[in-house]
C-alpha positions as a printed NumPy array, in Angstrom:
array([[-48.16 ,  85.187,  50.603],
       [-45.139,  85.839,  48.283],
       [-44.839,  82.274,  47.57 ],
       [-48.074,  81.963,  46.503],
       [-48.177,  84.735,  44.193],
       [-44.58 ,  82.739,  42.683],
       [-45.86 ,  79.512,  42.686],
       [-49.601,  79.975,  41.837],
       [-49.523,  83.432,  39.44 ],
       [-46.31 ,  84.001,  37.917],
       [-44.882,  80.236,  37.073],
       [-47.962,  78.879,  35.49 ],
       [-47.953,  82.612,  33.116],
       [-44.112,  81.939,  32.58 ],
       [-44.935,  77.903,  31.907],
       [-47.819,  79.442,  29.633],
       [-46.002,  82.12 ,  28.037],
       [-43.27 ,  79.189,  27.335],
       [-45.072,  77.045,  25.578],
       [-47.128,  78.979,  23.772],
       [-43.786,  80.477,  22.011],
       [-43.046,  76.984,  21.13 ],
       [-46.059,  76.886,  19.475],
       [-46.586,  80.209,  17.781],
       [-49.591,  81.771,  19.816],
       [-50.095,  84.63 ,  18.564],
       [-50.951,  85.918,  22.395],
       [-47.616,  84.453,  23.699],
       [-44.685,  87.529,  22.788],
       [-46.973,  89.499,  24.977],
       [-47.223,  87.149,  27.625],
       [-43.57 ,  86.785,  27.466],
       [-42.465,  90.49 ,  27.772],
       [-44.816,  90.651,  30.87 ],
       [-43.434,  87.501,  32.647],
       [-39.521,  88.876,  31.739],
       [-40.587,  92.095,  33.421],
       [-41.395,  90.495,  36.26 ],
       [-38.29 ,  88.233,  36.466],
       [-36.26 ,  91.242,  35.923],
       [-38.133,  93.814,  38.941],
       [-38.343,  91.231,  41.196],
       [-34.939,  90.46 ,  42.077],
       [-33.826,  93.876,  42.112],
       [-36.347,  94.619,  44.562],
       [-35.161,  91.668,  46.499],
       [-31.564,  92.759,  46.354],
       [-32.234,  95.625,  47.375],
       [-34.486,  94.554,  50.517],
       [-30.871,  92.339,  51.252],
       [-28.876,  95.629,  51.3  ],
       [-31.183,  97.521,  53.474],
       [-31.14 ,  94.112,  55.514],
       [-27.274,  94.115,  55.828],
       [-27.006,  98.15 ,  56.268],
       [-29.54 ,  98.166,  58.979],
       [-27.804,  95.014,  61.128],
       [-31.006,  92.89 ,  60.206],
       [-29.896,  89.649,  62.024],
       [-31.458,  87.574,  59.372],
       [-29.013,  89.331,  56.711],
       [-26.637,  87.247,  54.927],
       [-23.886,  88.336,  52.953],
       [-24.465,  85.205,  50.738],
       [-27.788,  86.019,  50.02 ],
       [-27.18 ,  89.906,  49.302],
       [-24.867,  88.589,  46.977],
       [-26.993,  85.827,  45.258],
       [-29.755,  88.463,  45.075],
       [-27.627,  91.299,  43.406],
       [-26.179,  89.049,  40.576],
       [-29.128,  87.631,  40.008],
       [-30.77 ,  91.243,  39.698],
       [-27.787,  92.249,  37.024],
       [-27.936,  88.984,  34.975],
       [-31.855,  89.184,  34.426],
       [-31.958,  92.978,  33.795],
       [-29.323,  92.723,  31.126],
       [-31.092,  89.37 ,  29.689],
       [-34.624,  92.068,  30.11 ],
       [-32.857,  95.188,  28.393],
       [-31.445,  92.743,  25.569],
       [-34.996,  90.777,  24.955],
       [-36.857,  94.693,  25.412],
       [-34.328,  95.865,  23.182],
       [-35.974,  95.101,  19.809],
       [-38.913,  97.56 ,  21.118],
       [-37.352, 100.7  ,  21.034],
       [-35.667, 100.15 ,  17.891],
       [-37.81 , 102.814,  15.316],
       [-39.45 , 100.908,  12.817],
       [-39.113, 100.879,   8.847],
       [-42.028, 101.423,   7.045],
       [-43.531,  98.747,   5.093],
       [-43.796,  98.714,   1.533],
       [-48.038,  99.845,   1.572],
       [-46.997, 102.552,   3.91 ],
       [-44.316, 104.167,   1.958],
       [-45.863, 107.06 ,  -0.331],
       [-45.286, 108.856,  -3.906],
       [-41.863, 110.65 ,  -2.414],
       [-40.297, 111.332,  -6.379],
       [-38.529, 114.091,  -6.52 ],
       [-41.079, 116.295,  -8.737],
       [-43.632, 115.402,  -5.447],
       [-41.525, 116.115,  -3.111],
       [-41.268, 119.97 ,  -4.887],
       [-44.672, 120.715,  -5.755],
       [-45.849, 119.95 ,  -1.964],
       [-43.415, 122.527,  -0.716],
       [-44.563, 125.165,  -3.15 ],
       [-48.465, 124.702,  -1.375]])
């Protein structure tokens, strides 16, 4: 089932999301934030399944693959938080949005 949803959901929206940054789809920065979210919840989900694994005695559990699972969780979180970044910045205002703030305005509105 998990395969599935890899193979037949979420690689075809990252392949889409991919190429329609290449070439300027206006749809695709959405696409991408959604498809980085995923690649950065997943494997910290999975890593953490591999703890529990290894702290229960699982005999499936392997150290390697607790391992491979908990890098790979840091390294796409911090590529997620970097990329996500940009979101939580505040924004400027642009130039239509900025109004009369002169000095004599700014006065007279706090006398009202």
């Amino acid at each position: 089932m998990i395969g599935i949803i890899d193979v037949g959901l979420v690689v075809p929206a990252a392949v889409a999301a991919g190429i329609g940054l290449r070439r300027g789809a206006p749809w695709a920065r959405e696409a991408a934030y959604v498809v980085i979210g995923w690649f950065a919840l997943v494997p910290a989900a999975v890593a953490a399944m591999a703890i529990t694994m290894q702290v229960n005695g699982n005999p499936n559990a392997t150290t390697g693959a607790t391992v491979l699972f908990g890098v790979a969780a840091i390294v796409l979180t911090v590529g997620a938080v970097i990329l996500y970044r940009p979101l939580f910045q505040p924004r400027r205002p642009r130039h239509s949005q900025i109004t009369n703030t002169s000095p004599a305005r700014v006065r007279s509105m706090g006398e009202r």
